[in-house]
C-alpha positions as CSV (number, residue, x, y, z in Angstrom):
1,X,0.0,0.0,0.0
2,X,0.9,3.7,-0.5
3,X,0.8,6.4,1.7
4,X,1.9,9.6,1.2
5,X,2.4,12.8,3.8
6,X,1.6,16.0,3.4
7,X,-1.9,18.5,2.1
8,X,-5.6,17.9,2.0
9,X,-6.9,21.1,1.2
10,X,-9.4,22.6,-1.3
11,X,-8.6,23.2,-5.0
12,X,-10.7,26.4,-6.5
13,X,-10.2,26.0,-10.6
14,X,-10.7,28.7,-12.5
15,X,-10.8,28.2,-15.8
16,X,-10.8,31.3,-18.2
17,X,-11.9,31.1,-21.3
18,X,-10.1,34.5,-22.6
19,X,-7.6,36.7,-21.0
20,X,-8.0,38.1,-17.8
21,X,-9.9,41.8,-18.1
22,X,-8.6,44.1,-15.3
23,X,-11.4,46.2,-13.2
24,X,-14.2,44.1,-15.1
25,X,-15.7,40.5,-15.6
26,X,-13.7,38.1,-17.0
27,X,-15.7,35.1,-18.7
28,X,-15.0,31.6,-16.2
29,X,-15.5,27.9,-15.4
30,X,-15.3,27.7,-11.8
31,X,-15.4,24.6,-10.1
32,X,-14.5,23.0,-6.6
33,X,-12.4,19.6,-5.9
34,X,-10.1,18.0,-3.3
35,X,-6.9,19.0,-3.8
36,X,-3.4,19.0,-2.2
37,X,-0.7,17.2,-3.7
38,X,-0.1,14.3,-1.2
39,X,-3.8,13.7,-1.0
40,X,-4.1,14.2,-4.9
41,X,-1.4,10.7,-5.0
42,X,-3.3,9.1,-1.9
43,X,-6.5,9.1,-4.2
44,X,-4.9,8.4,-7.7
45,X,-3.1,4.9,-5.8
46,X,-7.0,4.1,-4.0
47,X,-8.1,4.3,-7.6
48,X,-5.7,2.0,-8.8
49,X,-5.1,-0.5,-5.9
50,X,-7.8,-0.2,-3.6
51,X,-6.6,1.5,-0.9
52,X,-4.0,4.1,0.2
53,X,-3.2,6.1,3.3
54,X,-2.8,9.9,3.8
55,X,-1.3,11.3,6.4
56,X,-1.5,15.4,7.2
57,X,-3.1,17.7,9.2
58,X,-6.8,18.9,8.5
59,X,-8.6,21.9,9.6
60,X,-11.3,21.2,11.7
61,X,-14.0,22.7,10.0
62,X,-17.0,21.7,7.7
63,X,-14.4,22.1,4.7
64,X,-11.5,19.4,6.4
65,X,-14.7,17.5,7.3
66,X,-16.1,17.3,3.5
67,X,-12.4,16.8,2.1
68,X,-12.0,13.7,4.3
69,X,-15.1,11.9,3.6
70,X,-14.4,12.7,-0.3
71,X,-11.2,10.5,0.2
72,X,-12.4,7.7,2.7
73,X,-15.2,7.1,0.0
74,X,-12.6,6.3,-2.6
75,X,-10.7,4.2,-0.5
76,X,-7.8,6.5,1.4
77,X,-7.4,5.3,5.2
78,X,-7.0,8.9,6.4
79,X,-4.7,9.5,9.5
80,X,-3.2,12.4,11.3
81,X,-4.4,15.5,13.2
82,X,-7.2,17.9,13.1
83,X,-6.9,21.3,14.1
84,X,-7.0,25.0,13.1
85,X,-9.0,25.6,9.5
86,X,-8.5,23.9,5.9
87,X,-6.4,25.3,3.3
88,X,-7.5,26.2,-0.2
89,X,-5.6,26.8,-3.7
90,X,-7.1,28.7,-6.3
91,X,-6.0,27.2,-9.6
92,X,-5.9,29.7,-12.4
93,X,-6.2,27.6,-16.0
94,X,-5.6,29.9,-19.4
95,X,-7.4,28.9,-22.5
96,X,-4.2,27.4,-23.4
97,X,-3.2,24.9,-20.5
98,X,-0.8,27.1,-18.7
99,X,-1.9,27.1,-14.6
100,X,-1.0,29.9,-12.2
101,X,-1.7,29.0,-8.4
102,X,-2.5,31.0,-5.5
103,X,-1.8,29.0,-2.1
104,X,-2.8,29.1,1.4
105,X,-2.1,25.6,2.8
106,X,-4.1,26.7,6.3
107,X,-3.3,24.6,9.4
108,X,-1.6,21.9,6.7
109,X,2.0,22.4,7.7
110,X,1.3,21.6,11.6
111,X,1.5,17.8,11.4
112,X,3.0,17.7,15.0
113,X,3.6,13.8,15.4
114,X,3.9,10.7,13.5
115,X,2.5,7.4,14.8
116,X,4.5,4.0,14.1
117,X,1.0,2.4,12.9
118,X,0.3,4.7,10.5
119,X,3.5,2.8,8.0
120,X,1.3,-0.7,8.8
121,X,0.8,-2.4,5.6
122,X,2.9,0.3,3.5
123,X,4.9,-0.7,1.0
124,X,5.9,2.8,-0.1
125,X,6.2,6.1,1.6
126,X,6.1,9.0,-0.9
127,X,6.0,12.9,0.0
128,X,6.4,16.1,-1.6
129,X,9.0,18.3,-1.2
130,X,6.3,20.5,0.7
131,X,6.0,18.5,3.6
132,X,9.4,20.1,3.9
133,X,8.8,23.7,3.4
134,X,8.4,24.5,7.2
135,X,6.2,24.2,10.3
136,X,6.1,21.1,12.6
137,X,5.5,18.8,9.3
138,X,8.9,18.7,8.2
139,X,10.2,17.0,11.7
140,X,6.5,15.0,11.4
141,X,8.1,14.0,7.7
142,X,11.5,13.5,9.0
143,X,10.3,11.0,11.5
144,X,7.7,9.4,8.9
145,X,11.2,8.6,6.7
146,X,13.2,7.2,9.1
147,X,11.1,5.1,10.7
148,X,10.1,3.7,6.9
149,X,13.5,3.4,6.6
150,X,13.8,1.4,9.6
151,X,10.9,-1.2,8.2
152,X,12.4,-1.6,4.8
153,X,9.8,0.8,3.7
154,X,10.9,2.6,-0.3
155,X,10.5,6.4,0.1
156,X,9.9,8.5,-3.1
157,X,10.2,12.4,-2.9
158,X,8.5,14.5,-5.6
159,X,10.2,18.6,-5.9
160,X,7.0,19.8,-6.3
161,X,7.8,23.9,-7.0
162,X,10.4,25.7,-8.7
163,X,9.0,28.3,-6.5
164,X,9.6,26.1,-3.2
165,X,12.7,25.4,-4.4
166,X,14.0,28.7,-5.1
167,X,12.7,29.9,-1.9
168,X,14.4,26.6,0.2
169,X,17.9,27.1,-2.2
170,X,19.2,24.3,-4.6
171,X,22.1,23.9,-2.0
172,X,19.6,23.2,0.6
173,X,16.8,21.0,-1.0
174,X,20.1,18.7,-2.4
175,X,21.3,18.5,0.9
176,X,17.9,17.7,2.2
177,X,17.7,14.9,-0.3
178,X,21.1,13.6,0.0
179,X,20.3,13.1,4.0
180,X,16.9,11.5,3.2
181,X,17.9,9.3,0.1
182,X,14.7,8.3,-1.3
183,X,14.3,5.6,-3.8
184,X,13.0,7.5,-5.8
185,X,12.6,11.2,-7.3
186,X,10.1,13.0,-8.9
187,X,10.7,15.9,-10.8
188,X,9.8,18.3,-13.5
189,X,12.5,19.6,-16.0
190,X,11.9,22.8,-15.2
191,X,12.6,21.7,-11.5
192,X,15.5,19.8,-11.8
193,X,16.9,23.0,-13.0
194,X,16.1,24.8,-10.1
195,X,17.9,22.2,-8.0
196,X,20.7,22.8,-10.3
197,X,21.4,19.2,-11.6
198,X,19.9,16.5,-13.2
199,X,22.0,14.1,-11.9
200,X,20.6,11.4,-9.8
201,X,23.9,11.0,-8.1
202,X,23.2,14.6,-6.6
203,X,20.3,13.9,-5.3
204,X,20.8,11.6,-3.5
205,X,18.5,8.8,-5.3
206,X,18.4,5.8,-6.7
207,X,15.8,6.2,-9.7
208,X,15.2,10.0,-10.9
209,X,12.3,10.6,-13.8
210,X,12.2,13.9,-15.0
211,X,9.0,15.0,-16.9
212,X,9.0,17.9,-19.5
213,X,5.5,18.4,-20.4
214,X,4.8,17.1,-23.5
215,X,8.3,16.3,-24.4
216,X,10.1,12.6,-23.2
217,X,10.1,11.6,-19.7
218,X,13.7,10.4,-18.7
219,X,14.6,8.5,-16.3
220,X,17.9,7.4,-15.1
221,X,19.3,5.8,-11.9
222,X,21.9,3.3,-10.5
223,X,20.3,0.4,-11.1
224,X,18.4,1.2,-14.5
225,X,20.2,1.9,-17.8
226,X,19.4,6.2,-18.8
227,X,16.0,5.4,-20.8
228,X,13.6,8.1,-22.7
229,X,9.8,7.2,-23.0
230,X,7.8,9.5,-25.6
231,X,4.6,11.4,-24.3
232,X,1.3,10.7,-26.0
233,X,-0.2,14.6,-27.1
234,X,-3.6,15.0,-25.9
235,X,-5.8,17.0,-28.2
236,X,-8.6,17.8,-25.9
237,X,-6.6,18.4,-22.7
238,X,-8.6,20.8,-20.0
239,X,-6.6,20.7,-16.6
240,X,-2.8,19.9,-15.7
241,X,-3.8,19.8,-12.1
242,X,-2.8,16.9,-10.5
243,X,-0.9,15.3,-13.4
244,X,1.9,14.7,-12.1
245,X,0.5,13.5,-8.9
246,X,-1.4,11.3,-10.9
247,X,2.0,10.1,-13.0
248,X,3.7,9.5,-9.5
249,X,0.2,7.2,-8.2
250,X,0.3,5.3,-11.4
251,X,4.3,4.9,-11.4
252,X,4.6,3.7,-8.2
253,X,1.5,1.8,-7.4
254,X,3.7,-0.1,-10.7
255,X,6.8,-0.1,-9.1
256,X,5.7,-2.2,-6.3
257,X,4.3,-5.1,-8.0
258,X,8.2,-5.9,-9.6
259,X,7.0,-3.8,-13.5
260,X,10.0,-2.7,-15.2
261,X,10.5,0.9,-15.6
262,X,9.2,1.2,-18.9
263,X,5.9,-0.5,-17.4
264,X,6.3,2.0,-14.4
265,X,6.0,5.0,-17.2
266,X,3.0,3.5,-19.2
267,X,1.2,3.3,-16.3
268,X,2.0,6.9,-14.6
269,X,1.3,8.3,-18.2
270,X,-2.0,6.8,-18.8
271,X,-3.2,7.6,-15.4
272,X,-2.4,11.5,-16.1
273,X,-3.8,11.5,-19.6
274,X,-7.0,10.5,-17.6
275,X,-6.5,13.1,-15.5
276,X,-5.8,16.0,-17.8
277,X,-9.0,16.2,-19.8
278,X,-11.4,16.7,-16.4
279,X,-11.1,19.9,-14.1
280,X,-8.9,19.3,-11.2
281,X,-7.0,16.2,-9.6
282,X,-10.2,13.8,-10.3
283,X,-11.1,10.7,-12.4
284,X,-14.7,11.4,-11.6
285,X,-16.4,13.7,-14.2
286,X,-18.8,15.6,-11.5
Protein backbone atom coordinates (compact mmCIF):
# COMPACT_ATOMS: atom_id res chain seq x y z
CA UNK A 1 0.00 0.00 0.00
CA UNK A 2 0.87 3.75 -0.51
CA UNK A 3 0.82 6.38 1.72
CA UNK A 4 1.87 9.57 1.18
CA UNK A 5 2.41 12.76 3.82
CA UNK A 6 1.60 16.03 3.36
CA UNK A 7 -1.91 18.53 2.10
CA UNK A 8 -5.55 17.87 1.98
CA UNK A 9 -6.94 21.08 1.22
CA UNK A 10 -9.40 22.60 -1.31
CA UNK A 11 -8.57 23.23 -4.96
CA UNK A 12 -10.73 26.40 -6.47
CA UNK A 13 -10.19 25.99 -10.64
CA UNK A 14 -10.71 28.69 -12.48
CA UNK A 15 -10.82 28.23 -15.78
CA UNK A 16 -10.78 31.33 -18.23
CA UNK A 17 -11.88 31.15 -21.28
CA UNK A 18 -10.06 34.49 -22.60
CA UNK A 19 -7.64 36.68 -21.03
CA UNK A 20 -8.03 38.10 -17.81
CA UNK A 21 -9.89 41.83 -18.06
CA UNK A 22 -8.64 44.13 -15.35
CA UNK A 23 -11.39 46.25 -13.20
CA UNK A 24 -14.24 44.13 -15.05
CA UNK A 25 -15.70 40.51 -15.55
CA UNK A 26 -13.70 38.07 -17.01
CA UNK A 27 -15.72 35.11 -18.71
CA UNK A 28 -14.97 31.56 -16.21
CA UNK A 29 -15.51 27.91 -15.39
CA UNK A 30 -15.28 27.66 -11.76
CA UNK A 31 -15.42 24.63 -10.08
CA UNK A 32 -14.45 22.97 -6.56
CA UNK A 33 -12.39 19.62 -5.94
CA UNK A 34 -10.05 17.97 -3.31
CA UNK A 35 -6.87 19.02 -3.77
CA UNK A 36 -3.37 19.00 -2.17
CA UNK A 37 -0.69 17.23 -3.68
CA UNK A 38 -0.07 14.30 -1.18
CA UNK A 39 -3.81 13.72 -1.04
CA UNK A 40 -4.06 14.24 -4.93
CA UNK A 41 -1.39 10.71 -4.99
CA UNK A 42 -3.33 9.14 -1.85
CA UNK A 43 -6.47 9.07 -4.21
CA UNK A 44 -4.91 8.43 -7.71
CA UNK A 45 -3.05 4.89 -5.85
CA UNK A 46 -6.99 4.13 -4.04
CA UNK A 47 -8.06 4.26 -7.62
CA UNK A 48 -5.71 2.03 -8.84
CA UNK A 49 -5.08 -0.54 -5.86
CA UNK A 50 -7.78 -0.21 -3.57
CA UNK A 51 -6.64 1.48 -0.89
CA UNK A 52 -4.05 4.11 0.17
CA UNK A 53 -3.18 6.10 3.31
CA UNK A 54 -2.77 9.92 3.77
CA UNK A 55 -1.35 11.27 6.37
CA UNK A 56 -1.52 15.43 7.23
CA UNK A 57 -3.06 17.66 9.18
CA UNK A 58 -6.75 18.87 8.48
CA UNK A 59 -8.58 21.85 9.59
CA UNK A 60 -11.30 21.19 11.74
CA UNK A 61 -14.02 22.73 10.03
CA UNK A 62 -16.99 21.71 7.75
CA UNK A 63 -14.37 22.07 4.75
CA UNK A 64 -11.52 19.43 6.38
CA UNK A 65 -14.65 17.49 7.26
CA UNK A 66 -16.12 17.34 3.53
CA UNK A 67 -12.42 16.82 2.14
CA UNK A 68 -12.03 13.66 4.31
CA UNK A 69 -15.15 11.86 3.60
CA UNK A 70 -14.40 12.69 -0.25
CA UNK A 71 -11.25 10.53 0.16
CA UNK A 72 -12.39 7.73 2.72
CA UNK A 73 -15.23 7.14 -0.05
CA UNK A 74 -12.61 6.27 -2.56
CA UNK A 75 -10.66 4.15 -0.46
CA UNK A 76 -7.80 6.50 1.37
CA UNK A 77 -7.40 5.32 5.22
CA UNK A 78 -6.97 8.86 6.39
CA UNK A 79 -4.73 9.50 9.51
CA UNK A 80 -3.17 12.40 11.26
CA UNK A 81 -4.43 15.54 13.20
CA UNK A 82 -7.21 17.88 13.12
CA UNK A 83 -6.91 21.26 14.15
CA UNK A 84 -7.04 24.98 13.14
CA UNK A 85 -8.97 25.60 9.55
CA UNK A 86 -8.52 23.87 5.88
CA UNK A 87 -6.43 25.35 3.28
CA UNK A 88 -7.50 26.21 -0.20
CA UNK A 89 -5.60 26.81 -3.70
CA UNK A 90 -7.10 28.75 -6.34
CA UNK A 91 -6.02 27.22 -9.62
CA UNK A 92 -5.92 29.74 -12.42
CA UNK A 93 -6.23 27.57 -16.05
CA UNK A 94 -5.58 29.88 -19.39
CA UNK A 95 -7.35 28.94 -22.49
CA UNK A 96 -4.21 27.40 -23.41
CA UNK A 97 -3.21 24.86 -20.51
CA UNK A 98 -0.83 27.15 -18.70
CA UNK A 99 -1.90 27.07 -14.56
CA UNK A 100 -1.04 29.88 -12.17
CA UNK A 101 -1.67 28.98 -8.36
CA UNK A 102 -2.51 30.99 -5.55
CA UNK A 103 -1.75 28.99 -2.11
CA UNK A 104 -2.76 29.10 1.42
CA UNK A 105 -2.12 25.60 2.78
CA UNK A 106 -4.13 26.70 6.32
CA UNK A 107 -3.29 24.58 9.36
CA UNK A 108 -1.61 21.93 6.73
CA UNK A 109 2.02 22.41 7.69
CA UNK A 110 1.35 21.64 11.63
CA UNK A 111 1.49 17.84 11.45
CA UNK A 112 3.02 17.70 15.04
CA UNK A 113 3.65 13.82 15.42
CA UNK A 114 3.91 10.65 13.50
CA UNK A 115 2.50 7.41 14.79
CA UNK A 116 4.49 3.98 14.14
CA UNK A 117 0.97 2.39 12.92
CA UNK A 118 0.33 4.74 10.46
CA UNK A 119 3.46 2.84 7.99
CA UNK A 120 1.30 -0.69 8.75
CA UNK A 121 0.76 -2.39 5.57
CA UNK A 122 2.90 0.32 3.49
CA UNK A 123 4.88 -0.66 0.98
CA UNK A 124 5.92 2.83 -0.10
CA UNK A 125 6.24 6.05 1.57
CA UNK A 126 6.09 9.02 -0.94
CA UNK A 127 6.03 12.89 0.02
CA UNK A 128 6.35 16.10 -1.63
CA UNK A 129 9.02 18.32 -1.18
CA UNK A 130 6.25 20.55 0.69
CA UNK A 131 5.98 18.55 3.62
CA UNK A 132 9.41 20.05 3.94
CA UNK A 133 8.82 23.66 3.43
CA UNK A 134 8.36 24.51 7.23
CA UNK A 135 6.16 24.20 10.33
CA UNK A 136 6.05 21.13 12.61
CA UNK A 137 5.55 18.81 9.29
CA UNK A 138 8.87 18.74 8.22
CA UNK A 139 10.17 17.02 11.68
CA UNK A 140 6.55 15.03 11.36
CA UNK A 141 8.06 14.00 7.71
CA UNK A 142 11.54 13.54 8.99
CA UNK A 143 10.26 10.98 11.50
CA UNK A 144 7.74 9.40 8.87
CA UNK A 145 11.24 8.60 6.70
CA UNK A 146 13.20 7.21 9.05
CA UNK A 147 11.09 5.08 10.66
CA UNK A 148 10.05 3.67 6.94
CA UNK A 149 13.47 3.35 6.61
CA UNK A 150 13.81 1.35 9.58
CA UNK A 151 10.85 -1.22 8.22
CA UNK A 152 12.38 -1.55 4.76
CA UNK A 153 9.76 0.76 3.73
CA UNK A 154 10.89 2.65 -0.28
CA UNK A 155 10.54 6.42 0.08
CA UNK A 156 9.86 8.48 -3.13
CA UNK A 157 10.21 12.41 -2.88
CA UNK A 158 8.54 14.51 -5.56
CA UNK A 159 10.25 18.57 -5.92
CA UNK A 160 6.98 19.76 -6.26
CA UNK A 161 7.78 23.87 -6.99
CA UNK A 162 10.37 25.68 -8.71
CA UNK A 163 9.03 28.35 -6.46
CA UNK A 164 9.57 26.08 -3.24
CA UNK A 165 12.72 25.38 -4.37
CA UNK A 166 14.02 28.72 -5.06
CA UNK A 167 12.68 29.94 -1.90
CA UNK A 168 14.36 26.59 0.18
CA UNK A 169 17.86 27.12 -2.21
CA UNK A 170 19.20 24.29 -4.63
CA UNK A 171 22.12 23.86 -1.96
CA UNK A 172 19.55 23.15 0.56
CA UNK A 173 16.82 20.96 -0.96
CA UNK A 174 20.10 18.65 -2.43
CA UNK A 175 21.26 18.46 0.91
CA UNK A 176 17.93 17.72 2.21
CA UNK A 177 17.65 14.90 -0.32
CA UNK A 178 21.13 13.59 0.01
CA UNK A 179 20.29 13.08 3.96
CA UNK A 180 16.91 11.48 3.24
CA UNK A 181 17.92 9.32 0.07
CA UNK A 182 14.68 8.31 -1.29
CA UNK A 183 14.32 5.64 -3.82
CA UNK A 184 13.04 7.52 -5.83
CA UNK A 185 12.61 11.19 -7.25
CA UNK A 186 10.08 12.98 -8.85
CA UNK A 187 10.74 15.95 -10.77
CA UNK A 188 9.76 18.34 -13.51
CA UNK A 189 12.55 19.65 -16.03
CA UNK A 190 11.91 22.77 -15.17
CA UNK A 191 12.62 21.66 -11.47
CA UNK A 192 15.51 19.79 -11.78
CA UNK A 193 16.90 23.03 -12.96
CA UNK A 194 16.11 24.82 -10.09
CA UNK A 195 17.87 22.21 -7.99
CA UNK A 196 20.73 22.76 -10.30
CA UNK A 197 21.44 19.21 -11.59
CA UNK A 198 19.93 16.53 -13.20
CA UNK A 199 22.00 14.05 -11.92
CA UNK A 200 20.55 11.38 -9.85
CA UNK A 201 23.85 10.98 -8.05
CA UNK A 202 23.23 14.61 -6.63
CA UNK A 203 20.28 13.90 -5.34
CA UNK A 204 20.82 11.57 -3.46
CA UNK A 205 18.45 8.78 -5.28
CA UNK A 206 18.35 5.78 -6.74
CA UNK A 207 15.81 6.23 -9.71
CA UNK A 208 15.18 10.01 -10.85
CA UNK A 209 12.31 10.61 -13.80
CA UNK A 210 12.15 13.86 -15.03
CA UNK A 211 8.95 14.98 -16.87
CA UNK A 212 9.04 17.87 -19.47
CA UNK A 213 5.54 18.40 -20.38
CA UNK A 214 4.80 17.10 -23.53
CA UNK A 215 8.30 16.30 -24.39
CA UNK A 216 10.06 12.56 -23.21
CA UNK A 217 10.12 11.63 -19.72
CA UNK A 218 13.71 10.45 -18.65
CA UNK A 219 14.61 8.46 -16.27
CA UNK A 220 17.94 7.44 -15.11
CA UNK A 221 19.32 5.85 -11.90
CA UNK A 222 21.91 3.31 -10.46
CA UNK A 223 20.33 0.42 -11.06
CA UNK A 224 18.44 1.20 -14.54
CA UNK A 225 20.16 1.91 -17.79
CA UNK A 226 19.40 6.16 -18.82
CA UNK A 227 16.02 5.37 -20.83
CA UNK A 228 13.59 8.13 -22.72
CA UNK A 229 9.78 7.21 -22.99
CA UNK A 230 7.82 9.46 -25.56
CA UNK A 231 4.57 11.43 -24.34
CA UNK A 232 1.30 10.66 -26.04
CA UNK A 233 -0.16 14.60 -27.07
CA UNK A 234 -3.56 14.98 -25.94
CA UNK A 235 -5.76 17.04 -28.15
CA UNK A 236 -8.58 17.76 -25.88
CA UNK A 237 -6.62 18.41 -22.68
CA UNK A 238 -8.60 20.84 -19.96
CA UNK A 239 -6.57 20.72 -16.60
CA UNK A 240 -2.82 19.91 -15.70
CA UNK A 241 -3.81 19.79 -12.10
CA UNK A 242 -2.76 16.90 -10.46
CA UNK A 243 -0.87 15.35 -13.37
CA UNK A 244 1.93 14.74 -12.10
CA UNK A 245 0.52 13.47 -8.92
CA UNK A 246 -1.39 11.33 -10.87
CA UNK A 247 1.98 10.12 -13.02
CA UNK A 248 3.66 9.49 -9.45
CA UNK A 249 0.21 7.15 -8.25
CA UNK A 250 0.30 5.31 -11.41
CA UNK A 251 4.33 4.87 -11.40
CA UNK A 252 4.62 3.72 -8.17
CA UNK A 253 1.55 1.82 -7.45
CA UNK A 254 3.70 -0.14 -10.71
CA UNK A 255 6.78 -0.10 -9.05
CA UNK A 256 5.71 -2.18 -6.34
CA UNK A 257 4.25 -5.09 -8.04
CA UNK A 258 8.21 -5.94 -9.55
CA UNK A 259 7.05 -3.82 -13.55
CA UNK A 260 10.00 -2.72 -15.19
CA UNK A 261 10.45 0.85 -15.58
CA UNK A 262 9.21 1.23 -18.91
CA UNK A 263 5.89 -0.49 -17.42
CA UNK A 264 6.32 1.95 -14.38
CA UNK A 265 5.99 5.04 -17.15
CA UNK A 266 2.96 3.53 -19.22
CA UNK A 267 1.19 3.26 -16.28
CA UNK A 268 2.00 6.86 -14.62
CA UNK A 269 1.34 8.34 -18.18
CA UNK A 270 -1.99 6.84 -18.80
CA UNK A 271 -3.21 7.59 -15.38
CA UNK A 272 -2.40 11.45 -16.05
CA UNK A 273 -3.80 11.50 -19.64
CA UNK A 274 -7.01 10.54 -17.62
CA UNK A 275 -6.51 13.07 -15.48
CA UNK A 276 -5.78 16.01 -17.83
CA UNK A 277 -9.01 16.21 -19.77
CA UNK A 278 -11.36 16.67 -16.35
CA UNK A 279 -11.10 19.94 -14.08
CA UNK A 280 -8.93 19.25 -11.21
CA UNK A 281 -7.01 16.19 -9.63
CA UNK A 282 -10.23 13.77 -10.29
CA UNK A 283 -11.14 10.69 -12.39
CA UNK A 284 -14.67 11.40 -11.62
CA UNK A 285 -16.44 13.67 -14.17
CA UNK A 286 -18.82 15.56 -11.49
Amino acid sequence: MLCAVGDLIEDVVVRLHDDVRRDTDTPSTIVRRRGGSAANVAYFAAKLTGASRFVGCVGSDPLGDSLVAQLTRHGVDVCGERIGRTGSIVVITSPDGDRTMLTDRGSATQLSNWEPSWLDGVDILHLPLYSFSHGSLVDAARRAVNLAKQRGVRISIDLSSVTLIQQLGAPVVRGLLCELRPDVVFCTRDESQASETDDWRDLGTRLLVVKDGVHPIRVSGADVEDGVYPVDVIDDLVDGTGAGDAFAAGFLSSMVTGREIAGCVAAGRELASRVIVRAGATLEDE
